[in-house]
C-alpha positions as CSV (number, residue, x, y, z in Angstrom):
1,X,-71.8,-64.6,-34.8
2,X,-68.7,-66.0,-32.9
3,X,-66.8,-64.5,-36.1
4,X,-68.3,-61.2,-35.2
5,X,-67.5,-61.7,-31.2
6,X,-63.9,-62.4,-31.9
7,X,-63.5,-58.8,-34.0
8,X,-65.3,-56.9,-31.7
9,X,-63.0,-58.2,-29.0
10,X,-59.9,-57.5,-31.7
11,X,-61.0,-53.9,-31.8
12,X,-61.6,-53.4,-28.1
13,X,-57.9,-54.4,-27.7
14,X,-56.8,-52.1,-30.5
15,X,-58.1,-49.5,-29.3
16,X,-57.3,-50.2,-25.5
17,X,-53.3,-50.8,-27.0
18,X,-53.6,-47.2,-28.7
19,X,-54.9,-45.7,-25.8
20,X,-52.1,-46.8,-23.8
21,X,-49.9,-45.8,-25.9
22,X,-51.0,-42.3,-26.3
23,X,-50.7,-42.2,-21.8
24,X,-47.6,-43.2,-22.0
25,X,-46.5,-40.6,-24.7
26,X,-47.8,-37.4,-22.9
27,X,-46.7,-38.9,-19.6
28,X,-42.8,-39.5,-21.4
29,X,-43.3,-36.0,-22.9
30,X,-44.3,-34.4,-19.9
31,X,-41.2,-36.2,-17.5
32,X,-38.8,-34.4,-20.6
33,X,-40.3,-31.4,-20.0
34,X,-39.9,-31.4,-16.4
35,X,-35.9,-32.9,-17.0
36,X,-35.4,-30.0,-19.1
37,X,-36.3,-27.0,-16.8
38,X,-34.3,-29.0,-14.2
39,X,-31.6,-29.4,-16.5
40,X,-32.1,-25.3,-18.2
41,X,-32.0,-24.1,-14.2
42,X,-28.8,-26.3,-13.7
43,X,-27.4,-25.3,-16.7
44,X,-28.1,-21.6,-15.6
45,X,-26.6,-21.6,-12.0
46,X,-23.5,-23.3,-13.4
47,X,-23.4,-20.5,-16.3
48,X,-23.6,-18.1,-13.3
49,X,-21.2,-19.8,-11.6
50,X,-18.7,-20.0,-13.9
51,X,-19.3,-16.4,-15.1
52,X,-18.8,-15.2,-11.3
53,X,-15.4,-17.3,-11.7
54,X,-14.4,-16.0,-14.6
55,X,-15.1,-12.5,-13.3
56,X,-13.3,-13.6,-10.4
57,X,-10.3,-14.8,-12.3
58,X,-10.3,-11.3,-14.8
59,X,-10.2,-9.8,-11.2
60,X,-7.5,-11.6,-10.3
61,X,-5.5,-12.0,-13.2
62,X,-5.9,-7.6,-13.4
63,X,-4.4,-8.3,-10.0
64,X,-1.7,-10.1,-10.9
65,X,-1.2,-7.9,-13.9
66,X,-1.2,-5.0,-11.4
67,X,1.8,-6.5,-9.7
68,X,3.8,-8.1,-12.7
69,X,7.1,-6.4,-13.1
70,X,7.8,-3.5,-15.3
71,X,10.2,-1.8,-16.6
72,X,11.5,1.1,-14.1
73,X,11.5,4.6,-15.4
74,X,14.3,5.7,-12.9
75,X,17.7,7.0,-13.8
76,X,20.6,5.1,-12.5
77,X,22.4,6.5,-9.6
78,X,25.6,8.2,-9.9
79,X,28.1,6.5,-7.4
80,X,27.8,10.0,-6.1
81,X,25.8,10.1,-2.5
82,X,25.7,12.8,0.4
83,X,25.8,11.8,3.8
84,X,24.3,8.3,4.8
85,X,22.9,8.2,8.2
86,X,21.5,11.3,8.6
87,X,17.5,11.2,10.2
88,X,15.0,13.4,11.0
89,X,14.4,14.3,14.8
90,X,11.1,12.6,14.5
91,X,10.7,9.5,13.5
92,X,10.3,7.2,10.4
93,X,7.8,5.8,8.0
94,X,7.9,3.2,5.1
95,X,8.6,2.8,1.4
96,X,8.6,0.9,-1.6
97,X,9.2,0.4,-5.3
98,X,7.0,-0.1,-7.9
99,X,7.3,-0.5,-11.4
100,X,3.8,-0.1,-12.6
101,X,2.6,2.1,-10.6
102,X,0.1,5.5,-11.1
103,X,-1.3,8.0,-8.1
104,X,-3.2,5.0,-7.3
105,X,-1.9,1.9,-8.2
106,X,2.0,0.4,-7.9
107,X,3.6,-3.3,-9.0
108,X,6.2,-5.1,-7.5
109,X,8.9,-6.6,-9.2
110,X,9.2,-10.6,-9.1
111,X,12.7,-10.0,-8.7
112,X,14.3,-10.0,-5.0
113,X,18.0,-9.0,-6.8
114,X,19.4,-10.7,-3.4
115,X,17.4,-9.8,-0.8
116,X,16.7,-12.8,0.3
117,X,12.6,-12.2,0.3
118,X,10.5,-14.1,-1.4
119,X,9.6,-11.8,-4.3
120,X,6.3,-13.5,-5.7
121,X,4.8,-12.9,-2.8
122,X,4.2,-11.8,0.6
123,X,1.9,-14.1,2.3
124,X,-1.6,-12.8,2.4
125,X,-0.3,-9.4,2.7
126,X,0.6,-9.2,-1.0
127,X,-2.8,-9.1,-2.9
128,X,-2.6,-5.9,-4.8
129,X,-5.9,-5.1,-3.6
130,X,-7.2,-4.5,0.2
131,X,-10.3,-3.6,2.1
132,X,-11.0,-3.0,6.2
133,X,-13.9,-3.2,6.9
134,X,-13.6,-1.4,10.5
135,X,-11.2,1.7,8.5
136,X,-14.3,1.7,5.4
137,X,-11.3,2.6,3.2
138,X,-11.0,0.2,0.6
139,X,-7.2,0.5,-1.5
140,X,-6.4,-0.5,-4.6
141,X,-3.3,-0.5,-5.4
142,X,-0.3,0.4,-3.5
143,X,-0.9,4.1,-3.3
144,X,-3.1,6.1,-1.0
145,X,-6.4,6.6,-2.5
146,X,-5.9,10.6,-2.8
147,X,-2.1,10.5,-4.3
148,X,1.4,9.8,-3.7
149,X,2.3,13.0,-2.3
150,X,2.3,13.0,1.8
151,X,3.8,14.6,4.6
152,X,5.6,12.8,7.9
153,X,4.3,15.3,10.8
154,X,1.5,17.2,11.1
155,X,2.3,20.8,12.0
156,X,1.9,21.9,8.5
157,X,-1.4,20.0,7.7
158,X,-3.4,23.1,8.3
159,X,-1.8,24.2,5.4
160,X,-1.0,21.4,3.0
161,X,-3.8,19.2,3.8
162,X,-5.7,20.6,0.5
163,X,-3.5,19.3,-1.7
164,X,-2.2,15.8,-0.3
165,X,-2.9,12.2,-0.4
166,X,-1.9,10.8,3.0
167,X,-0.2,11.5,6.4
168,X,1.9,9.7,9.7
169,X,2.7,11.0,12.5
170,X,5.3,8.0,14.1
171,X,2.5,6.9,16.2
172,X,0.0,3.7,16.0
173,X,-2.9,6.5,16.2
174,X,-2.1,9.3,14.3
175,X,-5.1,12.0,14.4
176,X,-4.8,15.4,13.2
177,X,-8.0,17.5,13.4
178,X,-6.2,19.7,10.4
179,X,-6.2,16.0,8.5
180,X,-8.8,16.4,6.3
181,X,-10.3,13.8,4.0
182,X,-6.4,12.5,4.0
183,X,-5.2,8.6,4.7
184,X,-3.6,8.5,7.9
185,X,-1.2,5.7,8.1
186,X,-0.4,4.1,11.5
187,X,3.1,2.9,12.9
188,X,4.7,0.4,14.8
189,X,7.9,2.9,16.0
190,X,9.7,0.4,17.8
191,X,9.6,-1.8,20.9
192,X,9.1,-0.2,23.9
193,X,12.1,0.8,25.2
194,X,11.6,3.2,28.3
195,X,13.2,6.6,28.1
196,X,13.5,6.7,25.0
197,X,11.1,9.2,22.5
198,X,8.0,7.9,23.8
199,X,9.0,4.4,22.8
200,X,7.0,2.5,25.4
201,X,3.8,4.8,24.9
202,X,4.2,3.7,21.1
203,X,4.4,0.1,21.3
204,X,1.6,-0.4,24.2
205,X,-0.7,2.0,22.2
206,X,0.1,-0.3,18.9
207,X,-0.9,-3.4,21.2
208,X,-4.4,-1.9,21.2
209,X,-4.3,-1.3,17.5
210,X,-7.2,-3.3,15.7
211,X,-6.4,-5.7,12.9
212,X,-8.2,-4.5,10.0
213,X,-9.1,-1.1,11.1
214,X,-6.2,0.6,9.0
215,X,-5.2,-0.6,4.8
216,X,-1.7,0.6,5.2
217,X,0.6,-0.5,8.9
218,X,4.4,0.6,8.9
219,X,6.9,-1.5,10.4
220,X,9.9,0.1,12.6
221,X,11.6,3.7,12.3
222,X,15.2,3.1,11.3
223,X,16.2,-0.2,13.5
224,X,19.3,0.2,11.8
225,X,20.6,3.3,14.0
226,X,20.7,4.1,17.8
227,X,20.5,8.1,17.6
228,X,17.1,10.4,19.0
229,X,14.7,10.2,16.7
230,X,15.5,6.4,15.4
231,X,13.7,3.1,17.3
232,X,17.5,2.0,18.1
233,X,19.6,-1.0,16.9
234,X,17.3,-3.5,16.6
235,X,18.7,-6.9,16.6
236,X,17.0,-9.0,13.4
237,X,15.9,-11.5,15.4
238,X,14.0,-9.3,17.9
239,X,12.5,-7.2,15.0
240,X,11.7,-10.3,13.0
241,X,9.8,-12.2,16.0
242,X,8.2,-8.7,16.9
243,X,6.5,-8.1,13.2
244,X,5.1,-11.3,12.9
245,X,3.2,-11.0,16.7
246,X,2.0,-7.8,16.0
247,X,2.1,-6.3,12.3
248,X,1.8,-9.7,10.7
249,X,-2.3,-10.0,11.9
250,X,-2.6,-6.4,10.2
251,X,-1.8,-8.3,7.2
252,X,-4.3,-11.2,7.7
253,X,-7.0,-9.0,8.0
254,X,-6.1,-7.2,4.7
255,X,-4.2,-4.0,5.5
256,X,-0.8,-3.7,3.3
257,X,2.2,-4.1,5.0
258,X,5.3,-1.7,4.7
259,X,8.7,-2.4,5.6
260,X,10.9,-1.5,8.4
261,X,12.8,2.1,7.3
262,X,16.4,2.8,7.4
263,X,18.7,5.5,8.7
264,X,21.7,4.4,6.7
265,X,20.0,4.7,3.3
266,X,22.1,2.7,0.6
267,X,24.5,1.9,3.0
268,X,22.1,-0.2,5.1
269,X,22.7,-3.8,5.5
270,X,19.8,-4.3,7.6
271,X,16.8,-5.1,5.6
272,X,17.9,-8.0,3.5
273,X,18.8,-10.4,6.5
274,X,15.5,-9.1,8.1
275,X,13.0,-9.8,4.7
276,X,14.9,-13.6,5.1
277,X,14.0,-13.6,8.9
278,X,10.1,-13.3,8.4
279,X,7.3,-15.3,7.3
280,X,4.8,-12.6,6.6
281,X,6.9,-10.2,3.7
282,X,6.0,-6.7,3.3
283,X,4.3,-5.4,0.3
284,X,6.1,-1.8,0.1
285,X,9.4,-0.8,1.2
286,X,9.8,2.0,3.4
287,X,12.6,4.7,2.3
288,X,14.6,7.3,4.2
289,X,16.2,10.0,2.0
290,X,18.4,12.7,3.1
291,X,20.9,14.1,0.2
292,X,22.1,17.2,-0.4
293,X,22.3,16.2,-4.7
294,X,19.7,14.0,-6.8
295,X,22.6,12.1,-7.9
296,X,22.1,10.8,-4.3
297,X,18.4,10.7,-4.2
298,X,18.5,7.9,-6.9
299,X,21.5,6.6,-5.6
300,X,19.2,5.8,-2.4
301,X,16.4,5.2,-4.7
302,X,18.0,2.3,-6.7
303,X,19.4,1.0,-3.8
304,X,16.1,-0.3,-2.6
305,X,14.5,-1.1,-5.9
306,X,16.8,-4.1,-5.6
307,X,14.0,-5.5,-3.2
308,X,11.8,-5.7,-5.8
309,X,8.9,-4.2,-4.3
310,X,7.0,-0.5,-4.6
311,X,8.7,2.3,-2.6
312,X,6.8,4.5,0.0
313,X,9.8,7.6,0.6
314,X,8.2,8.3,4.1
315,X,11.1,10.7,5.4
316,X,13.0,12.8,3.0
317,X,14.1,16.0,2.8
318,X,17.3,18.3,1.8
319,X,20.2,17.5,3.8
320,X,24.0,18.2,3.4
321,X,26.5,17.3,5.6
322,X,26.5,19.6,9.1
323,X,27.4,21.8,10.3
324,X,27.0,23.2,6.2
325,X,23.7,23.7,5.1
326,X,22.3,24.8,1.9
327,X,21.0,28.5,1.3
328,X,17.2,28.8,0.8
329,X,17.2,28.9,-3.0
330,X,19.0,25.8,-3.1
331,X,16.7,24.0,-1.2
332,X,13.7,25.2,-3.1
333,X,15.4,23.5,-6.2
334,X,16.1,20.2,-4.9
335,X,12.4,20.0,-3.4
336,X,11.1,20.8,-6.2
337,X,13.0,17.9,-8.2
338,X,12.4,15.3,-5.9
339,X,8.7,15.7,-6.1
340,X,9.0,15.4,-9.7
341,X,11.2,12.2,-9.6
342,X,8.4,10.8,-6.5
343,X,5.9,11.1,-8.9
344,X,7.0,10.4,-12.3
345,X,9.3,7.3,-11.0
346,X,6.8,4.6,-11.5
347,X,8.8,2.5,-8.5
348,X,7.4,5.6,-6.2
349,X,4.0,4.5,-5.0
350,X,4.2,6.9,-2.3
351,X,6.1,10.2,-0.7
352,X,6.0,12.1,2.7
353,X,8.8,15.4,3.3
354,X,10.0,15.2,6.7
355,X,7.7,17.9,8.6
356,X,10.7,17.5,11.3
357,X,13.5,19.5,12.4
358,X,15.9,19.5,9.5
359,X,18.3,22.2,9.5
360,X,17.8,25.6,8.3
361,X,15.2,26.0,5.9
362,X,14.2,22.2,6.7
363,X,10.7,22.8,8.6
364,X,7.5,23.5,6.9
365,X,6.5,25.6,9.3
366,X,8.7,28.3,10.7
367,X,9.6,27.0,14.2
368,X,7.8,24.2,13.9
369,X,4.9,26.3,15.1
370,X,2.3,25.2,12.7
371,X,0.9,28.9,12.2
372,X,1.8,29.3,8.9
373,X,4.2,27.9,5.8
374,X,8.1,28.6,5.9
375,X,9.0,29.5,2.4
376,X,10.2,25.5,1.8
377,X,6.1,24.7,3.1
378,X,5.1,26.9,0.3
379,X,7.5,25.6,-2.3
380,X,6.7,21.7,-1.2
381,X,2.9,22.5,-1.5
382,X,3.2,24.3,-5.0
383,X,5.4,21.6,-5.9
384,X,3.2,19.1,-5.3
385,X,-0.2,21.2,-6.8
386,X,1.9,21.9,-10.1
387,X,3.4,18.2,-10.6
388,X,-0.1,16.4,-9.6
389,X,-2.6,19.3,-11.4
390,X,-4.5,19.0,-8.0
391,X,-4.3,22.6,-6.8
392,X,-7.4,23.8,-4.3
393,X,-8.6,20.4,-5.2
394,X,-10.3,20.2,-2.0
395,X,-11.7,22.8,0.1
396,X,-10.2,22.8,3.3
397,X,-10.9,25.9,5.9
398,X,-7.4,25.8,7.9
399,X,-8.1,25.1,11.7
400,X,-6.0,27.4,13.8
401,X,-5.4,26.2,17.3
């Protein structure tokens, strides 16, 4: 009987030991579940993650790609250039050169060929990409969203409008009601001298100008000359303490810089000392042309590609040396060239004729009246519609005023 005791006792701990057993493996089975759904979600953020960073880093390495340098498809310049010096009546804008560039993208060169900036990059001002939020233009690229081709005035946008990209009027607020869907680009002219082309009204007005409400700011019209229609001589220093104060925050809330222009074209000695004097670099360089030759156009054109950045031509037009002027024919030919060159040079990222006061057969309009296109309006505008394929691309009912 005790025999029998002492089994049944055996048993009863058997079977309590194999009960136990069998807890402690559906308890161990159900903490592995629950590690592995912690572990899977985990697992799955960090996959998101690091698929958001990789997307990220395509993004930016198609950035960086965007402003790599590459080969530039302009000729080289003949030693042969018209007059140097030579501005339009109005004003100035900006330019650049690219070497990768298409209507809506440009690169800049890594190369600063002596100019003294720093050529990888530009502070935040240099991403090849931009958005403002207060403009709701996002920009890609270092070309206005609608093309290259531009105009620097506004008494023929009634007209041309249609068939352009972007516009400037010299002014921190430029607003045309004959505009359009078109960028309009907003300048710093100069700094505030009094009596002198609306100087001060320009430089308290650009005061007021939002950070972030425009993706393009220019920089000064032609600092390097003291005539009407240029900001003056601008000493470096001035101009250099100046930009950062008040461009320099455009940057910094993602608007693209452009550079300073210049009157003297590839005689300027100007820019160089000024791209060494600033902190915040521009992203384009601003271009004056006035020739009377395209051996001079490129001339100017290769000039500034030594800065290594994409060019905006924000004045051009024909020009010879005064009191001589071309007859109309001739002037017909040369626009029409030079808006082949703007937008088949890939160092081009953007282009604006001089709606000014150039000479005979200079203005768009006849008089600069704005009522309708002076025979070089019409050849510009077909110029542009034939090089681009963008004729009546947009309908736009003129506004007469």
């Amino acid at each position: 009987m005790l025999v029998l005791n002492h089994k049944l006792i055996l048993l009863a701990v058997l079977v309590l030991a194999l009960f136990l057993s069998n807890a402690d493996s559906v308890d161990a089975k159900k903490q592995c579940r629950v590690k592995h759904q912690k572990h899977h979600h985990k697992h799955h953020k960090a996959n998101h993650h690091s698929s958001s960073s990789a997307a990220s880093g395509a993004q930016s390495g198609s950035q960086s790609e965007a402003t790599s340098p590459s080969g530039s498809s302009s000729n080289s310049s003949s030693g042969s250039s018209a007059s140097s010096g030579s501005s339009s009546g109005s004003g100035s804008g900006s330019s650049g050169s690219s070497s990768s560039s298409n209507s809506n993208s440009g690169s800049s060169s890594s190369s600063d060929s002596g100019s003294g900036s720093s050529s990888s990059s530009s502070s935040s001002s240099s991403s090849s990409s931009s958005s403002s939020s207060s403009s709701g233009i996002s920009i890609s690229g270092f070309s206005p969203p609608l093309g290259k081709a531009g105009v620097a005035g506004g008494n023929s946008l009634k007209w041309t409008a249609k068939s352009l990209g972007w516009y400037y009027d010299w002014t921190p607020n430029p607003d045309n009601p004959n505009r359009g869907d078109i960028l309009a680009v907003p300048m710093l002219w100069g700094l505030g001298r009094v009596d002198h082309d609306d100087d001060w009204a320009r430089f308290e007005a650009f005061k007021k100008l939002k950070p972030g409400s425009a993706p393009f700011v220019m920089g000064f019209n032609e600092p390097d000359f003291s005539g009407s229609g240029s900001s003056g001589v601008i000493p470096v220093a001035d101009a250099a303490a100046a930009w950062e104060q008040w461009i320099a925050p455009h940057a910094h809330a993602g608007a693209k810089l452009i550079s300073p222009s210049m009157a003297m074209q590839k005689d300027e000695t100007w820019l160089a000392p000024f791209l060494k004097a600033i902190k915040t670099q521009p992203d384009i360089i601003a271009v004056h042309i006035f020739q009377d030759n395209m051996d001079g156009v490129k001339g100017v054109l290769d000039h500034f590609a030594q800065y290594g950045k994409p060019m905006w031509i924000t004045e051009w037009a024909y020009q010879g040396p005064s009191p001589k002027y071309a007859d109309q024919a001739t002037v017909d030919s040369i626009v029409k060239q030079m808006v082949d060159l703007f937008e088949n040079d890939e160092r081009v990222a953007a282009y604006s004729i001089s709606d000014a006061n150039n000479g005979p057969y200079g203005d768009l309009t006849p008089n600069q009246a704005g009522q309708s296109l002076s025979q070089t309006g019409k050849t510009y505008l077909a110029s542009v519609e034939q090089a681009t394929g963008k004729n009546q691309r947009r309908s736009l009912t003129p506004v007469r005023k």
